[in-house]
C-alpha positions as CSV (number, residue, x, y, z in Angstrom):
1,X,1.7,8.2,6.8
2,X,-0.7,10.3,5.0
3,X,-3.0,7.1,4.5
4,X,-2.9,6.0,7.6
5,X,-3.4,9.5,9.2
6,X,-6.3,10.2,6.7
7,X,-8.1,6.4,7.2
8,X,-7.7,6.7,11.0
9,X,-8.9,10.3,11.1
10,X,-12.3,9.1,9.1
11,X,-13.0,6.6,11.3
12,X,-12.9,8.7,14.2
13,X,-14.6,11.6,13.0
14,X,-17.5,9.3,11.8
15,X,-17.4,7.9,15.2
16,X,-17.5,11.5,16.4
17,X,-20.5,12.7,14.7
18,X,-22.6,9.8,15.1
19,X,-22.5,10.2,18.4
20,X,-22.9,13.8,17.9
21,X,-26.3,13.4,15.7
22,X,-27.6,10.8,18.6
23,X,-27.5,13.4,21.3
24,X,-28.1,16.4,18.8
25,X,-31.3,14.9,17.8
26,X,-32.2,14.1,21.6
27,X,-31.1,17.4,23.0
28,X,-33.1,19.2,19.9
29,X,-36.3,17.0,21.1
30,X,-36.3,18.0,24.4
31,X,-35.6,21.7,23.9
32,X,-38.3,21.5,21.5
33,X,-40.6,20.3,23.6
34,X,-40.1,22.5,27.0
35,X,-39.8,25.9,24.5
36,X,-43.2,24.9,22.6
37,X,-44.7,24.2,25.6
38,X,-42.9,26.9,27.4
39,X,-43.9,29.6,24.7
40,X,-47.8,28.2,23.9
41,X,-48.5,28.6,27.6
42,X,-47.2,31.7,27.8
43,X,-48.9,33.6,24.5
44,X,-52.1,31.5,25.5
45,X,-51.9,33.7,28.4
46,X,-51.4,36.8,27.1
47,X,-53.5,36.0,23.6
48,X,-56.5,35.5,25.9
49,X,-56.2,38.5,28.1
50,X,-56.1,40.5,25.0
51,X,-58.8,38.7,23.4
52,X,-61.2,39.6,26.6
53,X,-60.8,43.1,26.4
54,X,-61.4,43.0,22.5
55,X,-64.3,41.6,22.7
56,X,-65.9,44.0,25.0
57,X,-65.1,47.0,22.3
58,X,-66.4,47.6,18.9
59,X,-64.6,46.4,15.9
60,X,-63.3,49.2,14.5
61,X,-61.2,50.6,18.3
62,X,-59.4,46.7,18.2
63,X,-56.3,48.6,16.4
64,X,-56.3,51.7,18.7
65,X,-56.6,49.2,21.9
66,X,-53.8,47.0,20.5
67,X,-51.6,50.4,20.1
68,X,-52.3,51.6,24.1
69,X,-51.1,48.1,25.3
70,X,-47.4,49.6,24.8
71,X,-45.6,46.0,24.8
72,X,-42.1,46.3,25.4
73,X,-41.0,43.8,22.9
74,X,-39.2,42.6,19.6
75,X,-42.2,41.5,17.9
76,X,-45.8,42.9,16.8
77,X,-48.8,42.5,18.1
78,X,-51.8,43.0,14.8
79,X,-54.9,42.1,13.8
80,X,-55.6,40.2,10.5
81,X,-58.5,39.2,8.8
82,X,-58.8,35.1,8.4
83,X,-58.2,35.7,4.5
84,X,-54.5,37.6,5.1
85,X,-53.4,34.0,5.7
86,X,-53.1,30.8,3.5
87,X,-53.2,27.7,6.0
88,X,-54.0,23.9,5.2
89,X,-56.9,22.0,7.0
90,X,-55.1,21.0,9.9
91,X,-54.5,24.9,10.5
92,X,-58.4,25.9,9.9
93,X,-59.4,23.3,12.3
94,X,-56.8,24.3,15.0
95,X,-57.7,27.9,14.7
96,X,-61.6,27.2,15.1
97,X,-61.1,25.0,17.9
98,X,-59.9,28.3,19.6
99,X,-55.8,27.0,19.8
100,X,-52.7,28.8,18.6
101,X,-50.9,28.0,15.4
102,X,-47.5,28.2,14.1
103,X,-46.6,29.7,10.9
104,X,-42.9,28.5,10.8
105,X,-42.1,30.6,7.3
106,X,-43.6,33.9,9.1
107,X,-42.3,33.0,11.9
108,X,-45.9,34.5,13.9
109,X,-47.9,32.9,16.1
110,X,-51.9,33.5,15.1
111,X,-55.1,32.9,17.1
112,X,-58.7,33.1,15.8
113,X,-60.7,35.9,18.3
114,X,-63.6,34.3,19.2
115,X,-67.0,34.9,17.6
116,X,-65.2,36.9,14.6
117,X,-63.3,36.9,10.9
118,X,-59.9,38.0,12.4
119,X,-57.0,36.8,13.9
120,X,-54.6,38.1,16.7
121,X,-50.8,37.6,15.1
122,X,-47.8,37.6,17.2
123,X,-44.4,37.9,15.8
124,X,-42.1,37.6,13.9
125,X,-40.4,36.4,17.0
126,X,-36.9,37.1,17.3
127,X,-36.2,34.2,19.6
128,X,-37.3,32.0,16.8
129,X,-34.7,33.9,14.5
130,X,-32.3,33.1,17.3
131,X,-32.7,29.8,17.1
132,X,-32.0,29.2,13.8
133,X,-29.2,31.5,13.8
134,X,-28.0,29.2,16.2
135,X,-27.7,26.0,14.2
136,X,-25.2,27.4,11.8
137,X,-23.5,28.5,14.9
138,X,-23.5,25.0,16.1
139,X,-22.4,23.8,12.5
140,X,-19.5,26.0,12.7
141,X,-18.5,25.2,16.2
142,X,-18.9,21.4,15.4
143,X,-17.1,21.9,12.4
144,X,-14.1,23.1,14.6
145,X,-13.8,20.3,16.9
146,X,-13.7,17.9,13.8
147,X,-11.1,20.0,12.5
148,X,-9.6,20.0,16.0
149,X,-9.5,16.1,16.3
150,X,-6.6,16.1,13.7
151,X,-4.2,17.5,16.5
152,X,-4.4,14.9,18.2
153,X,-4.5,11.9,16.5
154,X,-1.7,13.5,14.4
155,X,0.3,13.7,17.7
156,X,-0.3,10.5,18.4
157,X,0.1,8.7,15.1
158,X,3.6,10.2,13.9
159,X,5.7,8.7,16.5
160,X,4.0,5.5,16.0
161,X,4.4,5.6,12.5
162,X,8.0,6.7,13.0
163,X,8.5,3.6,14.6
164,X,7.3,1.9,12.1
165,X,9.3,3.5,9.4
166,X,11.9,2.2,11.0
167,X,11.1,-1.2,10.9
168,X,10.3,-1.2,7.5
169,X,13.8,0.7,6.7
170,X,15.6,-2.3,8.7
171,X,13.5,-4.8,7.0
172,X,14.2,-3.5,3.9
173,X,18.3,-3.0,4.9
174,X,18.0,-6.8,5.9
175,X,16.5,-7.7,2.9
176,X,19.5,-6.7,0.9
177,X,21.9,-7.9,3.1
178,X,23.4,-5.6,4.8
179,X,22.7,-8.1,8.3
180,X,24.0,-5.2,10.6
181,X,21.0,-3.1,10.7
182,X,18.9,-2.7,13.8
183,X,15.6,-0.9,14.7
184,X,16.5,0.3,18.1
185,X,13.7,1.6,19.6
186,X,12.8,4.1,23.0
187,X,11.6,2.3,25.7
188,X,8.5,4.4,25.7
189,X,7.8,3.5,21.9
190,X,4.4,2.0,21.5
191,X,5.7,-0.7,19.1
192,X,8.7,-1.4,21.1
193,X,8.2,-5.5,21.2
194,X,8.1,-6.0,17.8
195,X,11.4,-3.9,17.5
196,X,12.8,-6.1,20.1
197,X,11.5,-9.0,18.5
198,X,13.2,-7.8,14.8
199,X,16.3,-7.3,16.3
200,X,16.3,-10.8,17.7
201,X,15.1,-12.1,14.5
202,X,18.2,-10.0,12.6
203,X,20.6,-11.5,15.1
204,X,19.8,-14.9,14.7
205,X,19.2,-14.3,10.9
206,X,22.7,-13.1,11.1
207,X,24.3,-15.7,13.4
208,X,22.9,-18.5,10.6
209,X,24.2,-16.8,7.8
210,X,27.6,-16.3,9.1
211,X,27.5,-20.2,10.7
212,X,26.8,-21.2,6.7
213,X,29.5,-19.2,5.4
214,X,31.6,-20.5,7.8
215,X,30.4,-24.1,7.1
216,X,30.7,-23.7,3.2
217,X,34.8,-22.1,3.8
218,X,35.3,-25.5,6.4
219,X,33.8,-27.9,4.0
220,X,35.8,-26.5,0.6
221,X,38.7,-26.6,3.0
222,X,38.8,-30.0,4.2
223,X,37.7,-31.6,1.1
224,X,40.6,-29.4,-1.1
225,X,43.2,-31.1,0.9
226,X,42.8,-34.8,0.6
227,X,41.8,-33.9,-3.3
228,X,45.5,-31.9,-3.5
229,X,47.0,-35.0,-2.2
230,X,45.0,-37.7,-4.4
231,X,46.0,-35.5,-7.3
232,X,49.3,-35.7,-6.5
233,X,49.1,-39.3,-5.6
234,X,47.7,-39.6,-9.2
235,X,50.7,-37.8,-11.0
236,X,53.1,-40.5,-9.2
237,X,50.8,-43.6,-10.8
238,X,50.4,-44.5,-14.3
239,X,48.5,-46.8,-15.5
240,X,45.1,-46.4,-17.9
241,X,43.0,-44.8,-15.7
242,X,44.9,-41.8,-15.1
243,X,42.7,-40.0,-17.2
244,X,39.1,-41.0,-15.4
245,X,40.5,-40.6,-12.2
246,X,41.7,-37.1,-12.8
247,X,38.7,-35.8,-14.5
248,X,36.4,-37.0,-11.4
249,X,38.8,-35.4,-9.3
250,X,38.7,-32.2,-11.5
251,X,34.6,-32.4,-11.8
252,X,34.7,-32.4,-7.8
253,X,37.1,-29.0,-7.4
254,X,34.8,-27.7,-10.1
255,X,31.3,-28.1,-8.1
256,X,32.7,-26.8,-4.9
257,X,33.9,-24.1,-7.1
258,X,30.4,-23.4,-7.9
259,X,29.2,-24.1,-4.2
260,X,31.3,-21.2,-2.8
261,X,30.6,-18.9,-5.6
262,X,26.9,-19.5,-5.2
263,X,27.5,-19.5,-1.1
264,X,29.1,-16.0,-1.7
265,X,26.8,-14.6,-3.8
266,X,23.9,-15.2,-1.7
267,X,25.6,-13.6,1.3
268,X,26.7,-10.4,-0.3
269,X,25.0,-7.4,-0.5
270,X,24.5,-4.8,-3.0
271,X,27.9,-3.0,-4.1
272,X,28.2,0.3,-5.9
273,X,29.1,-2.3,-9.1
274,X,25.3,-3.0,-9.2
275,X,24.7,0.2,-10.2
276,X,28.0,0.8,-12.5
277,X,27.8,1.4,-16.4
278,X,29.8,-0.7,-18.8
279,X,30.1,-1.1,-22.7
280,X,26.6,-3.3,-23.0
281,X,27.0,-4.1,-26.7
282,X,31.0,-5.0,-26.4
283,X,30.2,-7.3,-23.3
284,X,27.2,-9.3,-25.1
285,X,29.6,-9.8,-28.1
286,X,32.8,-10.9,-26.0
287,X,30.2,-13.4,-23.8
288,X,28.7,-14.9,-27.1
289,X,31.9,-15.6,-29.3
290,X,33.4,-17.5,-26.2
291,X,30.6,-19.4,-25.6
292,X,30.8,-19.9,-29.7
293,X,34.4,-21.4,-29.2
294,X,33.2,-24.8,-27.7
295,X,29.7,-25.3,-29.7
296,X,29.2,-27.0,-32.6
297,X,29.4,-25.6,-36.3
298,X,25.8,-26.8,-36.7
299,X,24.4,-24.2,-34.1
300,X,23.5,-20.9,-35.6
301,X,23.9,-18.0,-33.3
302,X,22.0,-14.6,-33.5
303,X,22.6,-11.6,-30.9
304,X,20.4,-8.8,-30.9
305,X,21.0,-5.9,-29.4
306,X,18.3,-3.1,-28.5
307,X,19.4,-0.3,-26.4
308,X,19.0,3.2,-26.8
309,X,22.5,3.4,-25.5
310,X,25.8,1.0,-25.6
311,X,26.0,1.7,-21.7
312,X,23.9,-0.8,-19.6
313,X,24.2,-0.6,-15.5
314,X,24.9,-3.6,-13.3
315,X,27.6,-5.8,-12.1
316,X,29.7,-6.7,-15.0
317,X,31.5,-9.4,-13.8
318,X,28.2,-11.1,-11.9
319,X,26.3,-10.9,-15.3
320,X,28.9,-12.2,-17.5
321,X,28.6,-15.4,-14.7
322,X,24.7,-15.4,-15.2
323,X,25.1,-15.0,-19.2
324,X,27.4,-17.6,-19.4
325,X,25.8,-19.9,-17.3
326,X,22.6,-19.5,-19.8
327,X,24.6,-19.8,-23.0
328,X,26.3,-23.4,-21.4
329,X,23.0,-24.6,-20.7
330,X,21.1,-23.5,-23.9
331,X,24.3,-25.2,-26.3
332,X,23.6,-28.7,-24.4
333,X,20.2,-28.7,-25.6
334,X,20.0,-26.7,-28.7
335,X,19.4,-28.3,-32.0
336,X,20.3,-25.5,-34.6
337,X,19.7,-21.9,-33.0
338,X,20.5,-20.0,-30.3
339,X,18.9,-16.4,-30.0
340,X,20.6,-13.9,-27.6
341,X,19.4,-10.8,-27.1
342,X,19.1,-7.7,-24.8
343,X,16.5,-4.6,-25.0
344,X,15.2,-2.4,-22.5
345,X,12.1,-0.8,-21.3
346,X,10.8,2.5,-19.2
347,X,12.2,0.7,-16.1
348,X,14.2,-2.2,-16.8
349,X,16.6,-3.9,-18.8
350,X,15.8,-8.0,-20.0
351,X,18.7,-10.3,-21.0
352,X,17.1,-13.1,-23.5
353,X,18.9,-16.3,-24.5
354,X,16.5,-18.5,-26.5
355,X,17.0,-22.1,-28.4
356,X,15.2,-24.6,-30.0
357,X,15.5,-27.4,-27.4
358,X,13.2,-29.7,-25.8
359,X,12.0,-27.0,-23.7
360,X,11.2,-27.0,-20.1
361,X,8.1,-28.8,-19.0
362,X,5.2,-26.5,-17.0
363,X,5.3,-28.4,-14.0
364,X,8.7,-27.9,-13.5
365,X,9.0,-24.6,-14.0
366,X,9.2,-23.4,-10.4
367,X,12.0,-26.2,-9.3
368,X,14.8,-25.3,-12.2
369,X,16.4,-22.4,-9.7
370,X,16.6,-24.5,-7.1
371,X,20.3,-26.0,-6.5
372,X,20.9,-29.5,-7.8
373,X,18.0,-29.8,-9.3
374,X,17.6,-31.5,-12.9
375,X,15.3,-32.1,-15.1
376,X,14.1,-36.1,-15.1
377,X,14.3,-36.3,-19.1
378,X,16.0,-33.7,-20.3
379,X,18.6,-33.6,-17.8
380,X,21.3,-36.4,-16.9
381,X,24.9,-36.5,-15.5
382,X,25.7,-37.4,-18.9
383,X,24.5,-33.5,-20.3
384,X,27.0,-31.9,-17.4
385,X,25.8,-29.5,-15.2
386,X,25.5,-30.1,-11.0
387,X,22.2,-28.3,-11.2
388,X,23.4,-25.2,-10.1
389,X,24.0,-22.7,-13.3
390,X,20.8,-21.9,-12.9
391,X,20.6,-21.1,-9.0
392,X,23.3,-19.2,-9.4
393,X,21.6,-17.5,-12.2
394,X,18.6,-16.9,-10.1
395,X,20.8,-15.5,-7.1
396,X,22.9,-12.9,-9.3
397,X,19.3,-11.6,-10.7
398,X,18.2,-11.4,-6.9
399,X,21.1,-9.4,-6.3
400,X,20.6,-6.7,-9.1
401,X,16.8,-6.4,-7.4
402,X,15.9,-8.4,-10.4
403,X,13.9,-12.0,-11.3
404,X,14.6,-14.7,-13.7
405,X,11.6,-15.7,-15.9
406,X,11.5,-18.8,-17.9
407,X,8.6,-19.5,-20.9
408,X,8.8,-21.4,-23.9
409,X,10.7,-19.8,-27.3
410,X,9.3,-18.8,-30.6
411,X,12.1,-21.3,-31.7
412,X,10.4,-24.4,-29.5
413,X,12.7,-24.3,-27.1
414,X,13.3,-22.8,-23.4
415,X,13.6,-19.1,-23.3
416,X,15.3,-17.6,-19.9
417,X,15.1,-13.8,-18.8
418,X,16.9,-11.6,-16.6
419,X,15.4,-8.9,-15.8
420,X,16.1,-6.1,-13.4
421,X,15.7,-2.7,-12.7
422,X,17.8,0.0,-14.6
């Protein structure tokens, strides 16, 4: 909110003293003008009444005749020889052509007396004081309504941003799928649409999702049953192809296995087990000497392990499903080494399983997390896999609030990351 209060605010105190300035600046030309000519007319009047009766008296009575005019006023009223001032051309021309001058840093007003060396001087004025007094008067009253702008707009922007908060909060609720939360705005609430329009959107989100799932349970079901029969039907035939037909019919209750798992996975949101410690170093060891079991002699295996701690946080059974899922697929293509490891930084902990494989092509990258999906050469029915290790993979990272990153290997090979937040 403070961004958003502070970039609003800007904008309309910049507004606010622009438009300010405009009519300052128009305001200060006309009260310039009237007061110049206001005041010019007036000491042009009184200058040259003086001046008359000056002129009629000798020299050296101007002071005493100044003294017996007795003017009732904030200012003086002297006599100055022409060399008491220092004025520019402009000023010497002025003066001779018998008009009034303004000394702004004496703030006096000075007129040449006719036919001699010296000079009637009016002020310092105290009006002209008051004037500039008054500007830092204005500056601190125009200071004040800026300040004072902040009331509103701050009235006016936190319930907005409120709202908003709370759209974001359900957005982000949503987005780890806990499908029950709603904004639930006032009536009144400036933003009230679009928190009619996410709850809509949540509903129907939710409806889809639970229509799937239902889909998924209905599918597994009905195709179970005929396959409980055929292996029964099986058990009561024998002939040679016993074998093939029940390792098709095994290979088909194993990939809807895997299409529920990955169905349930994607529907379930974050658990306290996300966030639960376990033995780290224990669990890499148990995962890597079963997937040892069924490999090769050939393969050399290397774990390393690089945490400051033999506790590591996350779902231990989802992980051990991810790991495994990377050690199947990095056996069917290694050649001679597999490297898994697990470190950690500031942040995050990253679960490494490299080999020295054919790699994955660049292209191709982006489309290896996506179900059923294989690879046109290094991928075949005949290297097992249904194409969905790896979704699932990328759905159990999703679910720790992590990603799954995929470059090449110091060894040649593919390297694959988890990595997620600690």
């Amino acid at each position: 909110m403070r961004r958003v209060f502070i970039q609003f605010y800007l904008i309309l105190v910049g507004f606010f003293v622009a438009v300010i300035v405009c009519l300052g600046l128009f305001y200060k030309k006309a009260i310039d003008d009237v007061s110049e000519n206001y005041l010019g007319d007036l000491l042009t009047t009184v200058l040259t009444l003086i001046e008359q009766d000056l002129q009629n008296r000798p020299q050296e009575e101007w002071p005493l005749i100044l003294k017996n005019f007795h003017l009732d006023t904030d200012f003086d009223l002297d006599i100055d020889p022409l060399s008491a001032y220092e004025l520019d051309k402009d000023s010497w021309d002025a003066l001779s052509r018998g008009q009034i001058v303004y000394l702004p840093t004496e703030q006096t007003y000075i007129e040449q007396i006719k036919n001699s060396n010296y000079l009637l001087s009016v002020g310092p004025i105290s009006y002209s004081y008051f004037l500039k007094q008054l500007r830092w008067v204005d500056l601190v009253m125009l200071f004040g309504v800026i300040l004072s702008l902040s009331i509103p707009v701050y009235a006016w922007l936190r319930p907005l941003w409120r709202d908003l908060r709370s759209i974001e909060t359900a957005a982000k609720q949503i987005g780890t799928g806990q499908m029950d939360a709603r904004v639930q705005l006032a009536e009144n609430s400036t933003v009230y649409p679009i928190g009619q329009a996410f709850d809509s959107m949540a509903d129907n989100i939710k409806i889809l999702m639970e229509q799937q799932e239902t889909l998924m349970q209905d599918i597994a079901h009905e195709i179970r049953t005929p396959l409980a029969r055929l292996r029964y039907r099986l058990a009561l035939i024998s002939n040679t192809d016993d074998t093939t037909l029940d390792h098709d019919v095994t290979e088909i209750e194993h990939l809807i296995d895997e299409l529920l798992f990955k169905a349930k996975v994607d529907a379930q949101a974050p658990t306290q087990n996300i966030n639960q410690p376990f033995n780290a170093e224990t669990w890499l060891n148990h995962c890597v000497n079963q997937a040892q079991i069924t490999t090769s002699s050939d393969i050399q295996w290397t774990v390393h392990f690089a945490l400051g701690t033999s506790l590591c946080r996350g779902d231990e059974h989802l992980l051990t499903r991810a790991l495994t899922n990377l050690l199947n697929n990095a056996k069917r293509f290694a050649q001679h080494q597999i490297v898994v490891s697990l470190t950690e930084s500031t942040q995050h902990y990253r679960l490494s399983v490299a080999d020295d494989g054919v790699g994955i092509p660049e292209e191709q990258v982006h489309n290896i997390f996506q179900p059923f999906y294989r690879l046109d050469q290094s991928r075949s029915r005949q290297t097992g896999g249904y194409g969905l290790g790896l979704a699932i993979v990328s759905s159990i990272a999703k679910l720790h609030h992590g990603s799954v990153q995929v470059t090449r290997s110091e060894l040649g090979g593919a390297l694959f990351s988890i990595v997620w937040p600690k």
